[in-house]
Phi, psi and omega in degrees: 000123185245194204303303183327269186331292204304297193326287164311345193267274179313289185330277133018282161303316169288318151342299188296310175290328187291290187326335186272320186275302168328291174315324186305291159326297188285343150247035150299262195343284159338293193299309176329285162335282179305298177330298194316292196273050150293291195235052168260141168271169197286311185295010189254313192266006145292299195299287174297021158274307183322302209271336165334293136287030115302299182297334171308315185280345184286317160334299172271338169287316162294308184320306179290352200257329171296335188286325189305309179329304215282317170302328212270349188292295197309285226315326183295339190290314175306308179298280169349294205306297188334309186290315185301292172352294202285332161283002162276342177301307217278314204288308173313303180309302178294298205260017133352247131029284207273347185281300205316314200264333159303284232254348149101066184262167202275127165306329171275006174291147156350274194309323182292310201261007204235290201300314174312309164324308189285300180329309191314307190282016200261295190284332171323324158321315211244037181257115143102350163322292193256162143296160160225128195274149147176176145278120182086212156267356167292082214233152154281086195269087168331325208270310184294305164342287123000292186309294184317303174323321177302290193297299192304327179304338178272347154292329196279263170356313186285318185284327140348276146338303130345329219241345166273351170276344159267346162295130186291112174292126180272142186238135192277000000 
């Protein structure tokens, strides 16, 4: 199951528990109500306005705080998508890059001179890091590799960081 599915899954579930949290409040609420007023005094029913609206605002106070939740959860989920894409963009891009130059294509191709172009601020770090071994025009760029390694490590750190924004904090 990977994050998008966990993310929909927590989501869901969680929904699935506010809703549940709702019914619940409201037939507290209810049941209260009725009892109060069953065998309610006149000097009684202050007190049971009190506690009504008391149970009420606790009510709309969960409702809301479950709503936010359920928002700020889609938007980080949305931001995830967002984040994965452009490292899969970056990832497509190297190695793009590390085939071209293992088979040992020509610097004026086009095609060759469009990937080098996107590539360059990407690989710029890392130009001249390792040897890069090859023969000829065939060369294996070790550097670029190393790059690729980075960015996933840096994507992993990043989809991490996120993932602290949707977690619910618990309180003891």
């Amino acid at each position: 199951m990977n994050d998008e599915d966990k993310l929909a899954a927590d989501e869901a579930r969680k929904l699935q528990q506010h809703e549940a949290v709702k019914g619940d409040v409201r037939e507290k609420v209810h049941a209260e109500i009725s009892r109060q007023a069953d065998d309610i005094q006149p000097r009684e029913q202050a007190k049971a306005e009190v506690l009504a609206s008391s149970l009420k605002q606790k009510a709309v106070r969960e409702v809301a705080d479950t709503e936010a939740t359920i928002d700020r959860t889609r938007t980080v989920a949305r931001v995830a998508q967002v984040v994965d894409y452009v490292f899969y963009l970056i990832y497509g891009i190297i190695s793009l890059e590390i085939v071209l130059e293992a088979l040992g294509a020509r610097e004026n191709a086009g095609f060759k001179e469009f990937v080098d172009t996107l590539a360059a601020p990407l690989l710029a770090p890392f130009e001249g890091l390792m040897a890069d071994p090859g023969a000829g025009n065939y060369r294996f760029m070790l550097s670029y590799v190393f790059a690729l390694i980075v960015y996933l490590l840096l994507h992993l750190a990043v989809k991490g960081l996120l993932r602290l924004f949707v977690q619910k904090k618990t309180t003891i």
